[in-house]
Each structure stands twice: as C-alpha cells, then as structure tokens.
C-alpha positions in Angstrom: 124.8 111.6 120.7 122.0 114.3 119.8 119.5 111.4 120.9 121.0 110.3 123.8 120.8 114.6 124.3 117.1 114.8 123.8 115.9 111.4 125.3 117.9 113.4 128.6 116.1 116.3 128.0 112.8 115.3 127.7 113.2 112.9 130.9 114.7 116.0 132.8 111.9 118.3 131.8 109.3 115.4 132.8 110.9 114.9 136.6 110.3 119.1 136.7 107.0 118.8 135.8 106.1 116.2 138.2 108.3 117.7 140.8 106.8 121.4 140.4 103.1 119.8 140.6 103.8 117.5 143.9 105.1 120.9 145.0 101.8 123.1 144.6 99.6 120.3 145.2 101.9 120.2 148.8 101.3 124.0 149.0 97.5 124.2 148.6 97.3 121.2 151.4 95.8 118.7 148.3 96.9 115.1 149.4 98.5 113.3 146.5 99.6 109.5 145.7 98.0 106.3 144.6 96.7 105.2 147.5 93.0 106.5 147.2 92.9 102.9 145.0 92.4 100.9 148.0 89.7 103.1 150.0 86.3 101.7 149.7 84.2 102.9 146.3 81.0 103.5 147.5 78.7 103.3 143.9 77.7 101.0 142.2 78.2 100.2 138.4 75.8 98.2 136.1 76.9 96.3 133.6 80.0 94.5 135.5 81.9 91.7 133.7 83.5 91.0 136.9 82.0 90.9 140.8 81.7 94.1 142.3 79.5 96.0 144.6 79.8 99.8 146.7 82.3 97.7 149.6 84.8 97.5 146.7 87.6 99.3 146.1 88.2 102.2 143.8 90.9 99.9 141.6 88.1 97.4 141.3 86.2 100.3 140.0 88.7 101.0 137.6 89.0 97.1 137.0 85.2 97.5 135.7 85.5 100.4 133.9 88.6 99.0 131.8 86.7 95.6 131.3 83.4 97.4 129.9 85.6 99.2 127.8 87.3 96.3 126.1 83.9 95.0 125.9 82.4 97.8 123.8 85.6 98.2 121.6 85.3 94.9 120.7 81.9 94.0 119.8 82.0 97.7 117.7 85.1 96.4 116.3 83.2 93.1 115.2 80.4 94.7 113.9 82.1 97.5 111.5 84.4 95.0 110.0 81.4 92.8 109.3 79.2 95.4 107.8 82.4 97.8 106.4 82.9 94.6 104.6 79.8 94.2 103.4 79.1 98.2 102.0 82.7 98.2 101.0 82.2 95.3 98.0 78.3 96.7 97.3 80.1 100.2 96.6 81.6 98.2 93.8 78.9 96.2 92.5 77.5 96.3 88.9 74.2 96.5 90.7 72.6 99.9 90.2 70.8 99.4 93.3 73.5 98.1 95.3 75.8 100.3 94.3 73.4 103.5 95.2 72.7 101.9 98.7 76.1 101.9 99.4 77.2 105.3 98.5 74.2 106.8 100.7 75.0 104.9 103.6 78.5 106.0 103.7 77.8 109.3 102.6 75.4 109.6 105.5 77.1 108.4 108.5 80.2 109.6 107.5 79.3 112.7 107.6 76.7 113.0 110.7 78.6 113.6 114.0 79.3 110.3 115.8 77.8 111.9 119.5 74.6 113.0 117.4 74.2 109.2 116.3 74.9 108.2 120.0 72.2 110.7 121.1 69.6 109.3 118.3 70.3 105.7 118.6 69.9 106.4 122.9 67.1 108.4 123.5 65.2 108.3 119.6 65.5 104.8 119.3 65.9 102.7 122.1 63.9 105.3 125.3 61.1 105.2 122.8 60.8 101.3 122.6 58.2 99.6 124.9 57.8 98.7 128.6 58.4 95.6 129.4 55.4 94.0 129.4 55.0 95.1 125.9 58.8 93.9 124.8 59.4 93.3 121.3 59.6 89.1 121.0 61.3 87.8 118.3 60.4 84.0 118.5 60.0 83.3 122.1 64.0 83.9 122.7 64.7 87.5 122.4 63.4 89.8 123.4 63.8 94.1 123.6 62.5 96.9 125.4 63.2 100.4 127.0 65.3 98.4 129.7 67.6 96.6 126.9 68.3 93.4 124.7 67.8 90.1 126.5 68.7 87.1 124.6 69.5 83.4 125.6 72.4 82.0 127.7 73.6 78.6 127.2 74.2 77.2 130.9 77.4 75.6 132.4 77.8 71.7 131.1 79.6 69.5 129.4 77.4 69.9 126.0 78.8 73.4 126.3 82.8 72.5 126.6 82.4 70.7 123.3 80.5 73.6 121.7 83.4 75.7 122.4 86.0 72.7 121.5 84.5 71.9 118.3 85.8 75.4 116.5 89.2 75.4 118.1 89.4 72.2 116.6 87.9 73.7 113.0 90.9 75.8 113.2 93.3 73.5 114.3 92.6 71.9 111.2 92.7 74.8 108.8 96.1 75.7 110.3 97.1 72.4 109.6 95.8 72.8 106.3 97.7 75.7 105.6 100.9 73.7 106.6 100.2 71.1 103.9 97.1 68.9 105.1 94.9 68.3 102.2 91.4 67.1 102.6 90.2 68.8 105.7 87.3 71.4 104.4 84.6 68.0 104.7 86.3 67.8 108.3 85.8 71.4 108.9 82.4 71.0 107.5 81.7 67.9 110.1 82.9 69.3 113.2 80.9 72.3 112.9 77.4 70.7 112.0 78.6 68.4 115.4 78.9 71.5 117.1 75.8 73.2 116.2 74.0 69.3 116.7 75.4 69.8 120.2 74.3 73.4 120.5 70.8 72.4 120.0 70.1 69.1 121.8 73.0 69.0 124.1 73.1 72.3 125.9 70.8 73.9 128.2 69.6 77.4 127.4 68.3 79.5 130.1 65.7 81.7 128.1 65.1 85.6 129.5 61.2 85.0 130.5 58.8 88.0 132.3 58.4 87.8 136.1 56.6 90.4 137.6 57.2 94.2 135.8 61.0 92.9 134.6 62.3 89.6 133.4 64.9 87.0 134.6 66.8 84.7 133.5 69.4 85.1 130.3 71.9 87.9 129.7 70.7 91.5 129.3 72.7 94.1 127.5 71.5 97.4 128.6 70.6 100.4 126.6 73.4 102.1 127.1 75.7 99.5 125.1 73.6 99.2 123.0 73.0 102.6 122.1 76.6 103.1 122.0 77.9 99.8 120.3 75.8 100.6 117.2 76.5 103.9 116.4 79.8 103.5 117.2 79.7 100.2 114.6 77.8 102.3 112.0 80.0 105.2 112.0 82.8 103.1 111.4 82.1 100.9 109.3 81.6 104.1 106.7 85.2 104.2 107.0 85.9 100.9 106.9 83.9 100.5 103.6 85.9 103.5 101.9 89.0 101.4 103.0 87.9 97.8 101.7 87.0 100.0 98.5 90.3 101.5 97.9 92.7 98.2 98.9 90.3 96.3 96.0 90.4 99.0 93.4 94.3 98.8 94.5 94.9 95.4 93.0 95.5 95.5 89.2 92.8 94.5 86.8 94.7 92.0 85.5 94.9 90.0 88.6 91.2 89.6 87.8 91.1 89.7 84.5 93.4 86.3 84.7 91.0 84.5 87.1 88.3 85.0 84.7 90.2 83.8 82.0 90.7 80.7 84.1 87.2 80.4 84.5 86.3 81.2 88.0 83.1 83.2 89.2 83.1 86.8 90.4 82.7 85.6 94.5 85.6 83.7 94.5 87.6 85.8 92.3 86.4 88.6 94.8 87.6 85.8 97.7 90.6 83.8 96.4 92.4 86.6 94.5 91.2 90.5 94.2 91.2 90.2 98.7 94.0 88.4 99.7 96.1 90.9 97.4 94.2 93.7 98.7 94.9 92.9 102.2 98.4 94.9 102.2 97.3 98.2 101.5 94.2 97.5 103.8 95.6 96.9 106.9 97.3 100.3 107.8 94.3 102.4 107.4 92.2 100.0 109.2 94.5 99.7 112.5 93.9 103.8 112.1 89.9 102.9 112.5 90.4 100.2 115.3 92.3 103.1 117.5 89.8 105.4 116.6 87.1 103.3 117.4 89.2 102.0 120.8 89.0 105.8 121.6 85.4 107.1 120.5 84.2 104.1 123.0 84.6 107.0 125.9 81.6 109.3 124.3 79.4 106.6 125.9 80.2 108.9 129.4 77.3 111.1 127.6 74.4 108.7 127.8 75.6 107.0 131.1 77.6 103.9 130.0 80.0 102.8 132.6 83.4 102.8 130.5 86.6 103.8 132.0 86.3 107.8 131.4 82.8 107.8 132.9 83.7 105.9 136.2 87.3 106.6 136.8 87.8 110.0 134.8 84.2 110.9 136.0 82.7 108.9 139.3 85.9 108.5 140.7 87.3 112.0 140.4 84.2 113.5 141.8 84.8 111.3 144.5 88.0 111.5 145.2 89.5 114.9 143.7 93.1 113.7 143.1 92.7 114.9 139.7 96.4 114.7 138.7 97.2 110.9 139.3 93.2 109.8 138.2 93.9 111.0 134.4 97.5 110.3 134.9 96.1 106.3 135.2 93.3 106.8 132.4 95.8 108.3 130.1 98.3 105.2 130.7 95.8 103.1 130.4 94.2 104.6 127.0 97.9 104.5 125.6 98.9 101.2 126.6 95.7 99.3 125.2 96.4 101.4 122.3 100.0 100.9 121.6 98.6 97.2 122.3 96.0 97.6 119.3 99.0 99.1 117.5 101.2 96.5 117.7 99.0 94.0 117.0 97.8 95.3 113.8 101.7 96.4 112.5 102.3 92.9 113.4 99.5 91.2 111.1 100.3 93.7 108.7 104.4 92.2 108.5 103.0 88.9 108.2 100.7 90.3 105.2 104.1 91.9 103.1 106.7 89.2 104.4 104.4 86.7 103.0 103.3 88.3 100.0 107.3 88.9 99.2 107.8 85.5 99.7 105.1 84.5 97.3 106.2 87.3 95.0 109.7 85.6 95.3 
C-alpha cells in the first residue's frame, strides 16, 4: 500500500511539474511541443552513418547524432576491453618490466582528467600531423593526416557476403561445440583461413589515393573521432585493467595451483581456468565502465564531434530554442540506451552465476 502511495505521488508531482512549465512557457508567449522535429534542419553534420543533408529534418538530425554516438561508444568500448585486458594481466606478470609498465600506465591515465586527454590527443596530436600531401603512409593503404585516418574499404560483391558468412559460420560451430559437437576447432581453423583467402583474392578494395589537395576513395574517420575514441579508450581501459586485476586475484590460488599440478602452462591456466572463474566478480564493475564510457562519449561536443549533445542539445537548441522538450528527448534518449547497456550486461552477468551454480552443483 505505501508503494502503490509513493509511485502516486511521484506521478502526481511529475503531471505538476509539467503542468506548471507548459503554463509559464504559455505565459512568456514561448511556443512548446514536438513538432519543431519535422521543420527543415538547415546544417549540415559530417560524419553521417545515414543520408542527410541541410533539407532534412531536425529528427533526422537527431537520427545522426544518436547513430554517431553509438558509433563512438562502441568502438571506445572495443578498444578498452582489448587493451584493459591486456594492462590488466601485465599488472600481474612476474615480469619486472611488464609489471612496471602497467602500473604507470594506469597510474597515469587514471589520474589525468579525461577532457584534458581529449584536448591533447585533438589539438597536440592529431592538428599537429601533416597536410595532406605529406600524410603519414603506412604501406600504400593507410594513410593519416591533419584531416583524419583513411584506410581501405572492401567494395559491394559476392567475395564480400562470404567474408562476412564465413565467421557466423565459425560461431555457429563453436556454439554447437558448446552443445556437445566435438572436433570443430580444425573447422573453425578452416573457415577462417577460407575467409581471409577470400578477403585477399576475392574482394575488391577501394584504396584512399591523393587527388588534388585531398584524397578519395576509401572511408575517412575524421579527427574528431579519432581524437575522442582514443582518449576515451585509454582512459578506460585504466579502469578496466584495475577491474580484470581484482576478478583474477579474486579466484583462489588453488584453482591455479591445481592446473599446474596437472601440468598445464601459465596462458592457458590464465585462459581455461583463473578467467572463466574470474568472470563473475568482473562483470558488475565493468557494466559500471561501459555506462560511464556510453556517457563520457558527449565531451566530444568540446572539440566538435557531431554526437547527440553537440547537435541536438547544442545545434538544435540554438536553432530552435524549445529548451524544455530538446533535453527532455536527449535525457530519454541517454537513459534508455543506458538502461539498454544495463540490461544487457545484468543479463550476461545471470548467465555467468546461473552457470557457474550449475557447474558448482
């Protein structure tokens, strides 16, 4: 009864809030309501993931901005797992060196304000690379400069559908592995090397390649993502590596103590055993990091990248002035890709505990 009380209460004192601001917005002559979302944009935005130009609408706008947001979340994502993972296991190698390296690269970029490192990595690092015409090559196929990262694109074909086949399949066949199919690591193996066999010979690359004072041809990712994508993945992935640390030095010695007596080697002692047991106490601190990441992603307003604060919360509102209902819809939208993120993670991490109970059973 007291909840049914104070789910009523909070409902009624949200209608009077909304109620008393449509009221002094009605008073001071400010038009209000959604429909601003159809009115022609006017700006443009660069980088788009979907078509759009300045005749589009403001909720293709916001369309863009969500899209480039999900875009920079992800690949930061990706690349502080990867490299959390990586300092994580170093900060508990025997290896003096190792070991050292570790420690100061976590105990530097933890502790150096993530807009600083957006700053350095923006205009210290990447405004002070070269023109084009003096890009950076790495082998003929990348290539960087003051205007961004351009690397290869594989064109449309059907040597391309059976490069992106050929690991669905791998995984297929791992799933099925888990299910009870022995014998399918040399298939694994197989339909990969096919894949990269196909990758090579089969499909078409359009290389980036200089015409004139700019070049054409591939995909560019502009300075801005870039700048923000790796400090973002380099802050994070300080955390990440304190978290790997603590879930493996969770796991009792004996667990590893036992493998060894079996006679397996350190890496897949590290992979077969210490891991997969460290994986439950894991996965709560690092959905924690993968919503903190999700959210950091709007500091990339400060240098200019087009994420959903800088061109709805930003452009938009500038534009438009209906200030109430603009971060209204970017506070939904940050809370429902969130909750999302949430869910997903407290989901994997059931899986993780229901499974180990079972095993434990």
């Amino acid at each position: 009864m007291a909840q049914a009380a104070a789910v009523a209460l909070f409902m009624l004192a949200c209608y009077l809030v909304y109620r008393n601001t449509v009221d002094n917005l009605a008073q001071k002559g400010i038009v209000s309501g959604f429909d601003f979302l159809w009115r022609r944009a006017g700006f443009s935005i660069s980088p788009h993931l979907v078509p759009y130009g300045p005749d589009s609408t403001f909720a293709r706008a916001l369309l863009v901005g969500v899209l480039n947001t999900l875009l920079l979340a992800a690949i930061a994502v990706v690349l502080a797992t990867i490299l959390g993972i990586l300092v994580g296991v170093a900060r508990l190698s025997p290896n003096f060196l190792a070991r050292s390296l570790a420690t100061g690269y976590v105990e530097t970029f933890r502790n150096i304000p993530l807009l600083l490192q957006v700053f350095f990595w923006y205009f210290g690092v990447l405004r002070a690379l070269p023109r084009p015409r003096e890009s950076v090559d790495m082998l003929g196929l990348v290539f960087i400069n003051n205007r961004g990262l351009y690397i290869p694109v594989p064109e449309a074909g059907p040597g391309l559908w059976l490069v992106l086949l050929a690991p669905l399949g791998a995984a297929a066949i791992i799933l099925l592995r888990r299910r009870g199919l022995r014998g399918a690591a040399p298939i694994v193996a197989v339909s990969l090397l096919a894949a990269a066999i196909v990758a090579v010979f089969a499909v078409r690359w359009e290389v980036p390649r200089l015409e004139g004072f700019n070049f054409a041809g591939g995909a560019v990712l502009s300075p801005e993502l870039v700048a923000i994508a790796t400090a973002l993945s380099m802050y994070q992935a300080a955390f990440i590596a304190e978290t790997i640390r603590g879930g493996i030095l969770a796991v009792p010695r004996g667990q590893s103590e036992a493998a060894r007596s079996l006679g397996l080697r350190e890496a897949p002692i590290l992979r077969l055993v210490v891991l997969p047991q460290a994986l439950k106490a894991i996965a709560p601190p690092l959905a924690t990091i993968y919503l903190s990441t999700l959210k950091s992603s709007s500091l990339g307003a400060a240098i200019g990248y087009p994420e959903l604060v800088s061109v709805f919360a930003g452009t938009t509102l500038a534009l438009v002035g209906q200030a109430v209902e603009i971060m209204s819809i970017t506070l939904v939208i940050y809370l429902a890709i969130g909750l999302a993120v949430s869910g997903a993670m407290n989901l994997w991490d059931w899986r993780l505990r229901a499974r180990q109970g079972h095993v434990g059973l």
